[in-house]
N, C-alpha and C positions, 0 to 999 in steps of 0.2 A: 238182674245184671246191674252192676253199677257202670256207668260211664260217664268220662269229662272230654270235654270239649276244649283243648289247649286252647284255641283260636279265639273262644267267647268265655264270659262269666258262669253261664250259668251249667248246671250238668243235665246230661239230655239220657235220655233210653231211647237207644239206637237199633232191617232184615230183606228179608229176601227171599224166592220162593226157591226152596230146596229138590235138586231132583233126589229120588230115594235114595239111599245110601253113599252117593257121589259123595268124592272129598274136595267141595268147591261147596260155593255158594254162587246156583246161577239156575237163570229160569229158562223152562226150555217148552216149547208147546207145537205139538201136531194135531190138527182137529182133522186131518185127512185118518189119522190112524186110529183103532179103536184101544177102547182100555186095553184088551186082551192083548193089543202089539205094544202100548208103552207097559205093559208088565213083561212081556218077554224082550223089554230092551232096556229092564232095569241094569244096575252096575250089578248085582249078580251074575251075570252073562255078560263077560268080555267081548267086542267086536270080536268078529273073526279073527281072526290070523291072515286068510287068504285073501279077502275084502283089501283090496286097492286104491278103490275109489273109480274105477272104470266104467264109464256110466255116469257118472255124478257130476254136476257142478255145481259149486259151491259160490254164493254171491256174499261178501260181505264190506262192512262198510265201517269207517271211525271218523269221526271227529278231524283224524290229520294221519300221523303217521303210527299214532302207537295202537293201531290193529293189525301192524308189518308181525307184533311180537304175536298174534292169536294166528296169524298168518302161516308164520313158518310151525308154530306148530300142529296146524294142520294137516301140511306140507306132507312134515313126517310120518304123519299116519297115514295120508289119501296121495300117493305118489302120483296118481293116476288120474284123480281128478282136476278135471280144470276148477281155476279158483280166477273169480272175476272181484278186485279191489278197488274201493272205492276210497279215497282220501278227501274227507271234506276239508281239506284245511282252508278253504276260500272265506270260510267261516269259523273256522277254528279263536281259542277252544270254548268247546260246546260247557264246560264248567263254568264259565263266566255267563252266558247265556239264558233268555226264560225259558222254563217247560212247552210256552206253546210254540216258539222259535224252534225246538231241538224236535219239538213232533210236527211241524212242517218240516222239516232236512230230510227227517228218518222217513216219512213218507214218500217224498220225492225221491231219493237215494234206493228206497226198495220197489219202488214202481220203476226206477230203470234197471235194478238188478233183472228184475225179474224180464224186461225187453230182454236181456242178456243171457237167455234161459236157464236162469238159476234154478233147482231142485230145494236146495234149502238156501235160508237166510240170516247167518252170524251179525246180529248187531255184536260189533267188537271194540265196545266201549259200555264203559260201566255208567256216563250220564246218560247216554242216549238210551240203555238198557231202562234205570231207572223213571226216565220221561215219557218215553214213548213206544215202549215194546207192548205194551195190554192193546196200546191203541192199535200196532201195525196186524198185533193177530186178529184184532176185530175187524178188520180194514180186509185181510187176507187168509183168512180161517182156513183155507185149504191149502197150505202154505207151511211146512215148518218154520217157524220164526226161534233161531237161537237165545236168547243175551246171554250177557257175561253179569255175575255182582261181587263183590269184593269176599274172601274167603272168608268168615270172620266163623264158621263154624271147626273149619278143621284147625284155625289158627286156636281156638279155646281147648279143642281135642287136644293139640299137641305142647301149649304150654304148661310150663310145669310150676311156675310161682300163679297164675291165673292173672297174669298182665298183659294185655295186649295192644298193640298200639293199632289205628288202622291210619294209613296216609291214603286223600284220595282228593278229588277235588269238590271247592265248596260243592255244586252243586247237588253232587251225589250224596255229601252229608246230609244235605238238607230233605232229600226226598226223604215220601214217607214210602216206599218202601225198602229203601236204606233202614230208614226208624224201625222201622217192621221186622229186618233183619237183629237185630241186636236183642229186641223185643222176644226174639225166638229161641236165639240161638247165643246169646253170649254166657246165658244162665248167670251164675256167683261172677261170672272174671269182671276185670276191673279193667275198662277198654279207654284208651285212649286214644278222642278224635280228632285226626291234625289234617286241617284244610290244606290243601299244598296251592296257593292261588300264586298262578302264573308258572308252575310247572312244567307242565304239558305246553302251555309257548313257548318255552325257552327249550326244551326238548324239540321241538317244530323246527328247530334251523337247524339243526343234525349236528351238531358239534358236542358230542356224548360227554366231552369234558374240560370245557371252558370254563375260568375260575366264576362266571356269575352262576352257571349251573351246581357250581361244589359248594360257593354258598347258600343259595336256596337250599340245596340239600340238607347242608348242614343245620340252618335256623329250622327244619321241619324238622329234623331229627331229636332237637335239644327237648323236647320236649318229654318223647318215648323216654331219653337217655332217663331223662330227673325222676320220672315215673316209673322207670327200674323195669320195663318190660321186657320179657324173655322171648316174645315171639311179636312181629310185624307184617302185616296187610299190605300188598300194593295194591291199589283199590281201584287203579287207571292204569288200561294196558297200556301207557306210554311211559310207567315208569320201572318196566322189566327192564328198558335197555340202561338205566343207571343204578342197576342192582347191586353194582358195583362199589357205586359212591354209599347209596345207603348202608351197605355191611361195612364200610370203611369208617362213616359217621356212627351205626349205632354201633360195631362191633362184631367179631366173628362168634360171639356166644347166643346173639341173638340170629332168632330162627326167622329166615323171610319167606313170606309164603306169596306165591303168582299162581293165577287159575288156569294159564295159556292151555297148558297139555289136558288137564281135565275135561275144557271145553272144546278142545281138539278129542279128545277119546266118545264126549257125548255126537258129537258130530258126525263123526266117523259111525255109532249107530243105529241112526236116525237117517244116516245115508246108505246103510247098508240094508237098511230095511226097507227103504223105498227102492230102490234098484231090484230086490227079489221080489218084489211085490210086482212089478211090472210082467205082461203082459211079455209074448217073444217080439210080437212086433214094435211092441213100445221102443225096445234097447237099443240104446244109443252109444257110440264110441265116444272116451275121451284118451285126453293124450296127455296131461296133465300140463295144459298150457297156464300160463298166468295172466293176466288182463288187469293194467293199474290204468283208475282212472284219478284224475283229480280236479279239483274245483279251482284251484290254485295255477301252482306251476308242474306243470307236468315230470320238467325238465328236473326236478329238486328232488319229487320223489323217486322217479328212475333212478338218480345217482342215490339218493339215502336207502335205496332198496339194495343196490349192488355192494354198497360200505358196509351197512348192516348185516346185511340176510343173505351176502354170496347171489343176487337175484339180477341176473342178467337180462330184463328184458324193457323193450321202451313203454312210456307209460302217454295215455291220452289226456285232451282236455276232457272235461265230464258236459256235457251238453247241458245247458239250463233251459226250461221251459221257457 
């Protein structure tokens, strides 16, 4: 794979751990289930049909707001599930941040999911993915632990000159299982990597389209442009909600790829599998309530959730140890 690094001088070989045949790039771990249940929950076998998410609650947590975008598509698949959110943005964003900062948040943040009787656990963020998801499944082996990592497999799938740009933030670049990913899966394409620093802040005040957000856009994009790429990465679920601006900077010829639905469909079987596994008395009712919590202002994600996502509900402070 060749790959450059718009942001630096030099050129780097850039992965991720694949679940089988998914058209995403994201890691996913049950050590409650045996091989024999994650081969019968491979993407061979579609989630049910009937699976609602009734039974299930879903805990997940990002960085600020842009896990609202893995959020709703959950939503669409688990109607029925409750979904308990977590918005660190007190801390936000975790791209700018060290590896051993972003695996103390993720730890703290899923040791209260989990108060919150979470079944599975979406880290719904590609640095915290990177950082500190090995750590939280070792922490909680009996635990589905989700992540999200930037598509960079089906984005080489589907271009057709073999260019791809990936936009994501430093931090993600830098890991090495980001490096891992590209290592694996970019093969021959010619990937281009653009740090988007200060992004994901400026997406944090909810104003999807104020002119310093169109120019960030813009200066990330000029890059992919000059590099003539046919297909684009958003590599930070925060930047589904200006997918807009980037088709408008790079072009409606260029193909944008986001993971949201794919790791809403792994979700969705990984929670369907734990619910029929249960026991009669185990089963618990849900009603497919929402629960936002935040490290921040509470008040800012309730309104950015109702502007965004149509999500009418009040959002809490998050309790710090």
């Amino acid at each position: 794979a060749r790959s450059f690094d718009s942001s630096a001088t030099s050129t780097q070989t850039v992965s991720v751990s694949l679940y089988p045949g998914e058209n995403i790039c994201f890691a996913a771990c049950s050590n409650r289930l045996t091989q024999q249940d994650h081969n019968m929950m491979s993407t061979s076998q579609a989630p049910s049909q009937s699976f609602n998410g009734d039974g299930l609650t879903v805990g997940m947590f990002d960085s600020g707001l842009g896990g609202l975008s893995v959020l709703s598509a959950i939503r669409a698949h688990l109607p029925l599930s409750d979904i308990v959110y977590v918005a660190d943005s007190g801390f936000a964003p975790y791209g700018e941040k060290s590896d051993s900062f972003i695996e103390d948040r993720s730890r703290f943040i899923t040791s209260f999911l989990l108060t919150r009787q979470a079944d599975v656990v979406v880290v719904a963020c590609n640095t915290a993915t990177a950082a500190a998801v090995h750590h939280l499944r070792q922490k909680w082996a009996h635990v589905p632990i989700i992540g999200v990592e930037p598509g960079v497999k089906p984005a080489v799938a589907h271009s057709r000159n073999r260019r791809v740009g990936v936009l994501a933030t430093p931090s993600t670049l830098r890991s090495k299982k980001f490096q891992a990913l590209i290592d694996n899966h970019a093969q021959d394409a010619y990937v281009v990597l653009q740090a988007c620093a200060g992004l994901a802040k400026e997406i944090e005040l909810g104003e999807l389209d104020s002119p310093r957000l169109r120019d960030l856009v813009e200066t990330f994009s000029a890059p992919l442009r000059a590099a003539e790429v046919d297909t684009a990465v958003l590599g930070c679920t925060h930047y589904p909600f200006v997918q807009n601006l980037f088709k408008q900077a790079l072009g409606n010829a260029v193909e944008i790829v986001d993971t949201a639905d794919a790791v809403a469909r792994h979700t969705t079987r990984i929670g369907e599998r734990l619910v029929t596994m249960r026991l009669p008395e185990q089963h618990k009712t849900t009603r497919g309530l929402t629960e936002l919590w935040s490290s921040a202002d509470p008040a800012h994600l309730a309104k950015v959730a109702r502007s965004w996502l149509g999500l009418d509900c009040p959002a809490h402070p998050l309790p710090e140890a």
